[in-house]
C-alpha positions in Angstrom: 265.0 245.0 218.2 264.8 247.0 214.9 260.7 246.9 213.8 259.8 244.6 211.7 259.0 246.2 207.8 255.9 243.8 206.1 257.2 244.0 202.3 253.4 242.6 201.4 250.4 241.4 203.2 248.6 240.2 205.5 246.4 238.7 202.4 243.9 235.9 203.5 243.7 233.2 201.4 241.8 230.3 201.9 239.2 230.6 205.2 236.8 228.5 206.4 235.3 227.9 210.5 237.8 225.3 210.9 240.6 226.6 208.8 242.9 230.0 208.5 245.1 230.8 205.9 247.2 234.0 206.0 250.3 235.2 203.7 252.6 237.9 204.4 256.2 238.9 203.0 258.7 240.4 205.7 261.9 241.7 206.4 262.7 239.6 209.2 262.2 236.5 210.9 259.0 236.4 213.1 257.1 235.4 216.0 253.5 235.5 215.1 251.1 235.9 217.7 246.9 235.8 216.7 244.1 236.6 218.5 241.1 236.1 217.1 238.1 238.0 218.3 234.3 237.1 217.1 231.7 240.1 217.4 229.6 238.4 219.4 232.2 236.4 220.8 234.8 236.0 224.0 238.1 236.6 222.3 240.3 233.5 221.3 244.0 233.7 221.8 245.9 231.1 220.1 249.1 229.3 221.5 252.5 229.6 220.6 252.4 225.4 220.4 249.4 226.0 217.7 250.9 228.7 216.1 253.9 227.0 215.3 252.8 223.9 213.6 251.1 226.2 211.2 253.7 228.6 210.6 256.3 227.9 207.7 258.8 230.6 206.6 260.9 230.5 203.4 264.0 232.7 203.8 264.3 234.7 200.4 267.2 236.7 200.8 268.8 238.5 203.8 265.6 240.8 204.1 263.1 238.7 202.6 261.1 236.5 204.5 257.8 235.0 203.1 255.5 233.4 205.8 252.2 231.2 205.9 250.0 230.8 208.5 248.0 227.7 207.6 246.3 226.7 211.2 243.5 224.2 212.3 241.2 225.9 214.9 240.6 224.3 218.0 236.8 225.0 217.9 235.2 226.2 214.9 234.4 229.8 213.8 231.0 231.5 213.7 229.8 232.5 210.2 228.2 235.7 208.7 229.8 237.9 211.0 232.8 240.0 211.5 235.7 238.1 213.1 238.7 240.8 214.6 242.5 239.2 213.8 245.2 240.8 216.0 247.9 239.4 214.2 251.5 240.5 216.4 254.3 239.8 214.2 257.6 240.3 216.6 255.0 241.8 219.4 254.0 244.8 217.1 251.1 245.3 216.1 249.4 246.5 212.9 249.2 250.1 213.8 253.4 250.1 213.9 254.0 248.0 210.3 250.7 248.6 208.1 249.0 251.6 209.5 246.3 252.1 206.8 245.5 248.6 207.2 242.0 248.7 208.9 238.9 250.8 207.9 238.5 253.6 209.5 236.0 252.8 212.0 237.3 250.1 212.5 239.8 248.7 215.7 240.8 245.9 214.1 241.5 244.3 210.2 238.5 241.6 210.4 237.1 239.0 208.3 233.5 237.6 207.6 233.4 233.7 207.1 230.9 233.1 204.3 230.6 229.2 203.3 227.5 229.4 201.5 228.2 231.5 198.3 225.8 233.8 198.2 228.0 236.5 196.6 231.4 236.3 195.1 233.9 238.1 193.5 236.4 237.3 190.3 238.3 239.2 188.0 242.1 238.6 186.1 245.1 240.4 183.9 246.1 243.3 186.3 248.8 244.8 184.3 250.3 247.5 186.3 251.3 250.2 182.9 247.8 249.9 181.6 245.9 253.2 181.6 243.0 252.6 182.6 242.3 252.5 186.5 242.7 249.6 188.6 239.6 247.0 189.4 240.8 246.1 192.3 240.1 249.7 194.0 236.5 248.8 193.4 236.4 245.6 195.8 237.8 248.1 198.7 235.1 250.5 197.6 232.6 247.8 197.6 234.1 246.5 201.1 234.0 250.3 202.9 230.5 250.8 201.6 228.5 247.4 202.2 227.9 246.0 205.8 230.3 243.1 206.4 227.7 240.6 207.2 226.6 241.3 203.6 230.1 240.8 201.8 230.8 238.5 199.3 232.2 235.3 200.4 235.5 235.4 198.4 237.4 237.4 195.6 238.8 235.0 192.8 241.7 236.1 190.5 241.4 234.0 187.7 244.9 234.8 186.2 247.1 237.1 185.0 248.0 238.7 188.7 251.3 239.7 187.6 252.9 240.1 183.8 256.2 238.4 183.7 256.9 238.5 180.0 255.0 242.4 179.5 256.6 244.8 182.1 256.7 248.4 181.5 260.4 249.9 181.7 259.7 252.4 185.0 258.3 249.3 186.5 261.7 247.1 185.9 263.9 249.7 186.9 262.0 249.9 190.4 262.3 246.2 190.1 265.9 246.7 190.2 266.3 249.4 192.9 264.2 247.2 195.3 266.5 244.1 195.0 269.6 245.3 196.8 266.9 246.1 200.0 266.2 242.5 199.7 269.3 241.1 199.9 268.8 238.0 197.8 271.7 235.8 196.7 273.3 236.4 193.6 271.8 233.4 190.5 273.5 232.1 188.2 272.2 232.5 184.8 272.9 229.3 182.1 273.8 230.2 178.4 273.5 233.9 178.9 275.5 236.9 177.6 275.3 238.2 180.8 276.3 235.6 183.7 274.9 236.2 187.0 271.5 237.7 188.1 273.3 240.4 189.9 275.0 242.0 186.6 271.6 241.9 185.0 270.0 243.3 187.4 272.5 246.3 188.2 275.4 246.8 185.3 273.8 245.0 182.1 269.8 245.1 183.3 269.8 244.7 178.8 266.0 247.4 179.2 264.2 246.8 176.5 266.4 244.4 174.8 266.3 241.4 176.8 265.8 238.4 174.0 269.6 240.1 173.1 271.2 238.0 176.1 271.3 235.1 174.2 274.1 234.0 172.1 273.3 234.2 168.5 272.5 230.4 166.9 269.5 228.0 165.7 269.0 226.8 169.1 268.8 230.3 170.6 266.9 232.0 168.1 264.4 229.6 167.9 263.6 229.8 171.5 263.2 233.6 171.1 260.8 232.8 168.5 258.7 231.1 171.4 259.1 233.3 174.4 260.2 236.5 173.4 257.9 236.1 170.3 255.2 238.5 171.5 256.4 241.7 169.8 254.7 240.0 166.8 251.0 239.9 168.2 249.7 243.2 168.9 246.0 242.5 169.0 245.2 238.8 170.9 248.1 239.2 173.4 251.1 240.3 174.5 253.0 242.9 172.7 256.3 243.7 174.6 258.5 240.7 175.9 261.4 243.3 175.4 261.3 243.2 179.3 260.7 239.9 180.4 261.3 239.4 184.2 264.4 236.5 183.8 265.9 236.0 187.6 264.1 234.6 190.3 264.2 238.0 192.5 262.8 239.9 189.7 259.9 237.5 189.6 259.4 237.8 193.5 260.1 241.5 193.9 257.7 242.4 191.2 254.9 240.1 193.1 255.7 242.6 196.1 255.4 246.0 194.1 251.6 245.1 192.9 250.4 244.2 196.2 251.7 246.4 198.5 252.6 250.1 198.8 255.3 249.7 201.3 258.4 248.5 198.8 258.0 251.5 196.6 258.3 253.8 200.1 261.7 251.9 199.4 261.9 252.4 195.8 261.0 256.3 196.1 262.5 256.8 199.3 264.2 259.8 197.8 261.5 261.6 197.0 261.1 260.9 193.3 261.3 258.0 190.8 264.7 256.6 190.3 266.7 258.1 186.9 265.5 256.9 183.6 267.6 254.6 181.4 269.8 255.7 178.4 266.7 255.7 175.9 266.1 257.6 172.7 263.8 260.2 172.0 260.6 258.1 171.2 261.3 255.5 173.8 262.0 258.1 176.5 258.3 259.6 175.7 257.1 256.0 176.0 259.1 256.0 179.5 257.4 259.2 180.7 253.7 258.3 180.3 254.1 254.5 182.0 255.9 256.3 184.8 252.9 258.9 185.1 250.1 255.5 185.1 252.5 254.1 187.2 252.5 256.2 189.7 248.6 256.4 189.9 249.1 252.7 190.5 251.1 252.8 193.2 248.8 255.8 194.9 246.2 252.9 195.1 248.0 250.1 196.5 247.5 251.0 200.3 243.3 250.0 199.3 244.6 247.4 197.4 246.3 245.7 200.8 243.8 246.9 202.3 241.3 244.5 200.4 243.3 241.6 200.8 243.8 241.3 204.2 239.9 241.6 204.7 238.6 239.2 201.6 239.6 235.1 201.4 241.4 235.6 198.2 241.6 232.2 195.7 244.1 232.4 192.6 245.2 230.5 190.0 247.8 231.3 186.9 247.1 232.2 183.5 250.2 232.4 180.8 251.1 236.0 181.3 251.9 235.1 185.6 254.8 232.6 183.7 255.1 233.6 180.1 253.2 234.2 177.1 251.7 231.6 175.4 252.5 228.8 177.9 252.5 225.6 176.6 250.4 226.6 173.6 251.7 224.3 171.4 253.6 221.0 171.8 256.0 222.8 169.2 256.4 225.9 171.9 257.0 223.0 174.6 260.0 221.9 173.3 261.5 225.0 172.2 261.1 226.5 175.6 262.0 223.1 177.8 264.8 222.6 176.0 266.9 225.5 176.4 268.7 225.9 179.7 267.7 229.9 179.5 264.2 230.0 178.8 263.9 226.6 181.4 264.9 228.8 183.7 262.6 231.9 183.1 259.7 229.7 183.1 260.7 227.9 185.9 261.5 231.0 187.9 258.5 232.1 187.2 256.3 229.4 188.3 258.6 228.9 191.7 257.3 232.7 191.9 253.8 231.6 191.8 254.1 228.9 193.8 255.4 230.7 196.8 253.3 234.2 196.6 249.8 232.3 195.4 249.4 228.7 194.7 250.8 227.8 198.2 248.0 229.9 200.6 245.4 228.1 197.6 246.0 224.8 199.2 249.0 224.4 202.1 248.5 220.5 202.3 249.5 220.3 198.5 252.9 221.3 198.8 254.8 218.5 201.0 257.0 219.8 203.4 260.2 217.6 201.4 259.5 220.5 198.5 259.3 223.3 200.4 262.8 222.1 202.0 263.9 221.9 198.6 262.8 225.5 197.7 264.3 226.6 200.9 267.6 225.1 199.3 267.0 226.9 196.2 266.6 229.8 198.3 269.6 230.2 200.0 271.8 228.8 197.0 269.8 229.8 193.6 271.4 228.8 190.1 273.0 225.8 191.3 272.1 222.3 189.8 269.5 222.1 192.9 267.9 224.8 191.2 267.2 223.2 188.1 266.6 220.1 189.4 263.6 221.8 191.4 262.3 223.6 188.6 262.2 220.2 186.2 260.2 218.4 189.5 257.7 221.6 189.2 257.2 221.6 185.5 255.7 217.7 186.3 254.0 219.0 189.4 250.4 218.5 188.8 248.5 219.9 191.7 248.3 223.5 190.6 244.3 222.7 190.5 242.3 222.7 194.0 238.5 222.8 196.0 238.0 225.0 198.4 235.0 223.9 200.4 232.1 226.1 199.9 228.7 225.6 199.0 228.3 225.3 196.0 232.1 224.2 195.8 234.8 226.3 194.5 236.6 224.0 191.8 239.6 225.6 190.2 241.1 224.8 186.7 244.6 224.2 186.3 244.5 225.0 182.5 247.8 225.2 181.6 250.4 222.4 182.9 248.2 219.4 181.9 247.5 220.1 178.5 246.6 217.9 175.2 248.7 218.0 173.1 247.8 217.9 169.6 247.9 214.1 167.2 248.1 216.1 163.8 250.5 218.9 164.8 253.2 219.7 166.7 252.2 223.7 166.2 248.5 222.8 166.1 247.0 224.5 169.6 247.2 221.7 172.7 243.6 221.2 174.2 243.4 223.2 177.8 243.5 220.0 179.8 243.9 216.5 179.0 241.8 213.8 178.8 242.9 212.1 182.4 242.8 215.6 184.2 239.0 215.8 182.5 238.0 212.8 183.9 239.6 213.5 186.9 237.3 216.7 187.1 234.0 214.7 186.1 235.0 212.4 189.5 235.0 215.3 191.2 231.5 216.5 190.2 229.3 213.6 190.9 226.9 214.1 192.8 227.4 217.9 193.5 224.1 220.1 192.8 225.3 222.8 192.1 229.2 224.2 191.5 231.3 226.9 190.4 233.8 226.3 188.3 236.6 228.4 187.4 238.4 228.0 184.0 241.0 231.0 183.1 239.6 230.8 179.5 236.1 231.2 178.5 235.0 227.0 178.0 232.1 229.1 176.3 233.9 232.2 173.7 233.0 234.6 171.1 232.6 232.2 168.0 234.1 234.8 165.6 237.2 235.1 167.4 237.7 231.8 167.9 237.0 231.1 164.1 239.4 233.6 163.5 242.2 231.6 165.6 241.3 228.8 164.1 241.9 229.9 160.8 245.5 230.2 162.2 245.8 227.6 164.1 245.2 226.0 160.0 248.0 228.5 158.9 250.4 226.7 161.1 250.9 229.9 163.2 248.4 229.6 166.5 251.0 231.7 168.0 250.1 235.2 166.4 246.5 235.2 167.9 247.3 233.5 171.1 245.0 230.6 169.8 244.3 229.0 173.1 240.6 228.3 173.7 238.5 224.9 174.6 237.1 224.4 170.9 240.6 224.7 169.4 241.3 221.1 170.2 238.6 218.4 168.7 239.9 215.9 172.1 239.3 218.5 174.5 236.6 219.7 173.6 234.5 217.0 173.0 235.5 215.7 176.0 234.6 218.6 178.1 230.8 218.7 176.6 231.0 215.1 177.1 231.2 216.1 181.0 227.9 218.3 180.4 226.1 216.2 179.5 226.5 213.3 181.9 223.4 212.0 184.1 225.2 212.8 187.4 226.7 216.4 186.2 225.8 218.8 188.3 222.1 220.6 187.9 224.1 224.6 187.8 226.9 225.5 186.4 228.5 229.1 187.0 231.7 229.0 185.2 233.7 232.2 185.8 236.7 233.1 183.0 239.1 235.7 182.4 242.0 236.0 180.1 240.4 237.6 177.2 240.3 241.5 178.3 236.8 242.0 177.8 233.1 241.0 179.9 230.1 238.7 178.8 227.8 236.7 179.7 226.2 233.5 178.5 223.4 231.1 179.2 224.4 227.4 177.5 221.7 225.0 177.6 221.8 221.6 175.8 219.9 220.8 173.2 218.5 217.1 173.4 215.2 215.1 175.0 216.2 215.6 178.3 217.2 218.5 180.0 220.9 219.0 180.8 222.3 221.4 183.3 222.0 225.0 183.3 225.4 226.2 182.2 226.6 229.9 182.5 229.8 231.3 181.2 230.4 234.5 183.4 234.0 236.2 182.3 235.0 239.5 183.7 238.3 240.6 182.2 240.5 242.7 182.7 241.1 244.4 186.2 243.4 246.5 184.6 243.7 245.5 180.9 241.4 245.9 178.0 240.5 245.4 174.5 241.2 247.7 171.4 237.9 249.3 171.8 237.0 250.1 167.8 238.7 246.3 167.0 236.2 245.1 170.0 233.2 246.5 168.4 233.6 245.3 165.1 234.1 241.9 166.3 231.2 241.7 168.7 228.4 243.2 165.6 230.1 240.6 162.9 230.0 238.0 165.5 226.4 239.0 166.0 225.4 239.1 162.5 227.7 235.6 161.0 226.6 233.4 163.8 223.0 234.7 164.1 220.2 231.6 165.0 219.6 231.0 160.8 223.6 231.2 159.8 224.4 228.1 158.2 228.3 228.7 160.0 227.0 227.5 163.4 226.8 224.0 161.7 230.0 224.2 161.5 231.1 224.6 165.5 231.8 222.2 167.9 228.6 223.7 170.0 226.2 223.1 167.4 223.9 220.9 170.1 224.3 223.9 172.2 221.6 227.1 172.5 223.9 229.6 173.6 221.9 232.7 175.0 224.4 236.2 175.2 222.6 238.6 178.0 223.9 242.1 177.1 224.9 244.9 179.6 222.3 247.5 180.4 224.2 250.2 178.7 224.9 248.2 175.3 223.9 250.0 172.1 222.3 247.7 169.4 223.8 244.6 168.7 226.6 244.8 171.4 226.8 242.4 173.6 230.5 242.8 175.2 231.3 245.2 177.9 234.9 246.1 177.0 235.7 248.4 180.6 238.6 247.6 183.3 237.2 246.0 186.6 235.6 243.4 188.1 232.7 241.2 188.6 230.2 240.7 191.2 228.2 237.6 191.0 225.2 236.7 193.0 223.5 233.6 193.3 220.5 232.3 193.9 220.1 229.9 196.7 220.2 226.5 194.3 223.6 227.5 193.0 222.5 229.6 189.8 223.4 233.3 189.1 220.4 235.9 190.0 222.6 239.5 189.0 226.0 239.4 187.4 227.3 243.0 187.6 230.6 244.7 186.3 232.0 247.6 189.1 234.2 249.4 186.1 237.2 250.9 187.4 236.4 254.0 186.7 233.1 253.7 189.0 230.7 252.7 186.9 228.3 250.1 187.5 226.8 247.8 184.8 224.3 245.3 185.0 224.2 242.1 182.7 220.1 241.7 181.7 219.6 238.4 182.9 216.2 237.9 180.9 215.7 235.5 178.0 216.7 236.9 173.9 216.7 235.2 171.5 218.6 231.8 171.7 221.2 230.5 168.9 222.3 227.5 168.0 225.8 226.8 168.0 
């Protein structure tokens, strides 16, 4: 029997002393055998009966497999100390298909079960042609240099883990020397210049061109306005959907190429990167330097896997994992449901997302009777099935999920349950509506303490959000990516509404990304009794950032027009808010965003609330937030 080639993974998702969750992408079918060893513990070899009812595998293509490990323990796990996994997949273990997986001094990949959060880990938009370095290196760093009964008790990605609608040229063309490895059937592609998934992705791959596929009329071109619209909005968001991943294997084999270093063994195989494109002069140039920051990606990936299999990773999806300003707008939701192409972009997309990192969030929320009918999809994609499907998943509404910990781990589906706007259909939809809202203050009764994670900021920088409003006015949300908690009366007063209710919780940590830059806040309510302590902790990007000279001016005006005596922060919808910004250690005057790749390290104190927020910079730095009282302002 040929060895078995892991494409991605092991990555351990959601853990706790009852409870394992593992991922992993293969080659091949497998038998999974586990043995789990405690360090100051007899080892525990799991049956094949036990393994069984938790194992599901999806077959992708002829050479793609993806498996989950989802298992209920039959005696529960010790905490706060490292816990050995041999993990056999076909009787091999992890020396023959991941052999930089462990630590060096260590026998075995391990993990440290951590239910009270003590210390956690979060960070979101990894975009692979950025140049600065990548975050996640750090949280290997952090991993090889801290003594595992002091690691963090999870690593949350709060969005943005791939970029389906911004992907660097060098990056698609690897896309499309992968897929033939993987032997996925061929898809049908509706109302397309090109008509199958296999021309595009080998004879007409349309680089750099992509919103050209579609046949030129009304219908079509305004659906490019939507999707393929980002070219227009350099600063706030996107500004390349030139490349947009479009099949359902580009989605899943780019999910592969950012986690793992073993597909592009595949991909450069020969030695070298594959041949560039027919480009011009400039664009060639352009080719040249991604393929240089690409490669210093890829050098990292092996601590990248490396990470993952050792840390309970939680995700959840921001617009870029699906498309660029993702149901934004009522307006953008028709344009982009209505059209059998982009339908199916979107919907590829999200079926990407389901299988590579909503389903190891939460196994039980994804009914065996859908994952039959993705395994239809899988074997036969672009047939009515596969339409069908991706229409049941745009209803789907349990993207959002708990993990257990203490305080609880409450995560935000921000995206498919949005509110959309009475006055407008282009005014900006609220983040989630009011039923999901109350759903979420059900949720919270009676907790003490939680941590909440929202992909945007509840809690931004006033002046930007001013100016998207003033956009949003303009009739044109769309050029500043004008997607934020205040920009919709209905959801906003709603979620402030949850703060301040009697049985709220006493802490709040609410951890965002989304926005390519760092901050932190201290909310408290302003009223005769004392509300909860609220604090809006965002780390953003891993690998993306802010213009830096645009950033500056931005954070000083924001400063100086919304100071505690400006008459403007009457005019906010946090008015009844002090809202206290806690600068970073290295901030000159006036600064109070950290704009540097990387991600953040949160501690808490033993009631729930944060005693250090730290940034670990990609490039090594580490920057303290001064968690002290300034001055306060009312917003």
């Amino acid at each position: 029997m040929a060895a078995v080639k892991v494409w991605a993974g092991p990555i351990l998702r959601r853990l706790t002393p009852e409870r394992l969750t593992f991922w992993l992408a293969t080659d091949a079918p497998v038998r999974l055998d586990l043995t789990l060893t405690p360090q100051d513990g007899a080892a525990i070899r799991l049956s094949q009966d036990h393994l069984k009812a938790g194992h599901t595998e999806l077959k992708a293509g002829a050479k793609l497999y993806f498996q989950l490990l989802d298992i209920h323990l039959p005696t529960a796990l010790p905490t706060q100390q490292p816990i050995y996994y041999q993990l056999l997949l076909n009787g091999e273990r992890w020396q023959q298909w991941a052999p930089d997986l462990c630590f060096a001094d260590q026998p075995e990949p391990f993990f440290v079960l951590q239910p009270d959060v003590r210390q956690l880990l979060h960070g979101s938009c990894r975009k692979p042609h950025h140049p600065a370095a990548d975050g996640l290196l750090q949280v290997e760093q952090l991993l090889a240099e801290t003594a595992p009964e002091q690691w963090p008790a999870l690593l949350m990605l709060s969005g943005d883990q791939i970029y389906a609608d911004d992907v660097a040229t060098p990056m698609l063309v690897a896309i499309h020397q992968l897929l033939p490895q993987l032997g996925l059937p061929d898809e049908a592609l509706p109302c397309s210049e090109v008509a199958s998934a296999g021309a595009l992705h080998q004879q007409q791959p349309y680089y750099l061109k992509r919103e050209a596929l579609l046949p030129d009329n009304k219908l079509s071109r305004d659906m490019v306005t939507k999707v393929f619209g980002g070219v227009r909005k350099p600063v706030f968001t996107s500004d390349s959907a030139h490349n947009h991943l479009i099949s359902l294997g580009e989605v899943l084999a780019m999910y592969l190429l950012v986690w793992s270093p073993q597909p592009w063994q595949q991909v450069l195989a020969s030695g070298g990167w594959p041949a560039a494109p027919e480009l011009d002069a400039q664009l060639q140039q352009q080719y040249q330097q991604q393929q240089q920051i690409l490669q210093q990606f890829v050098d990292g990936l092996p601590r990248v896997r490396r990470a993952l299999a050792h840390l309970p990773v939680a995700m959840i999806f921001d617009d870029h994992d699906i498309t660029d300003d993702w149901n934004l707008t009522a307006a953008w939701e028709q344009a982009a449901y209505n059209h059998d192409f982009s339908a199916r972009i979107i919907g590829n997309a999200l079926l990407g997302y389901l299988m590579c990192q909503g389903w190891g969030n939460c196994p039980e929320a994804f009914s065996a009777d859908l994952l039959q009918q993705v395994q239809q999809v899988l074997a036969q994609p672009g047939q009515d099935l596969h339409d069908k499907l991706l229409q049941q998943l745009f209803r789907f509404n349990q993207w959002q999920y708990q993990w257990p910990t203490e305080p609880p781990l409450l995560v935000l589906d921000t995206r498919t349950q949005r509110w959309r706007s009475e006055r407008s259909l282009e005014s900006p939809s609220g983040l989630m509506d009011w039923e999901a809202i109350t759903d979420l203050q059900q949720r919270l009764l009676g907790l003490e303490a939680v941590i909440l994670v929202s992909p945007a900021p509840i809690f931004g920088v006033k002046l930007i959000e001013s100016i998207q409003r003033v956009f949003a006015w303009c009739g044109k949300p769309l050029l500043v990516d004008a997607e934020n908690w205040m920009a919709h009366p209905g959801a906003a007063h709603a979620m402030l509404n949850l703060f301040r209710h009697p049985k709220t919780p006493r802490h709040f940590v609410i951890l965002s990304g989304d926005v390519h830059y760092s901050f932190v806040y201290d909310i408290r309510l302003r009223g005769k009794r004392r509300g909860p302590d609220l604090w809006q902790i965002t780390s953003s990007g891993l690998k993306n950032e802010f213009p830096k000279k645009l950033l500056d001016v931005f954070d000083r005006l924001n400063r100086w027009l919304y100071s505690p005596r400006s008459p403007l922060n009457w005019f906010t919808r946090r008015r009844r808010m002090q809202v206290i910004p806690h600068k970073p250690e290295t901030a000159d005057p006036g600064e109070r965003l950290l704009n540097a790749s990387g991600v953040g390290l949160v501690t808490l104190n033993a009631d729930g609330s944060p005693r250090e927020v730290m940034q670990l910079c990609a490039d090594g730095r580490k920057i303290r937030f001064v968690l002290r009282e300034e001055e306060g302002r009312w917003e």
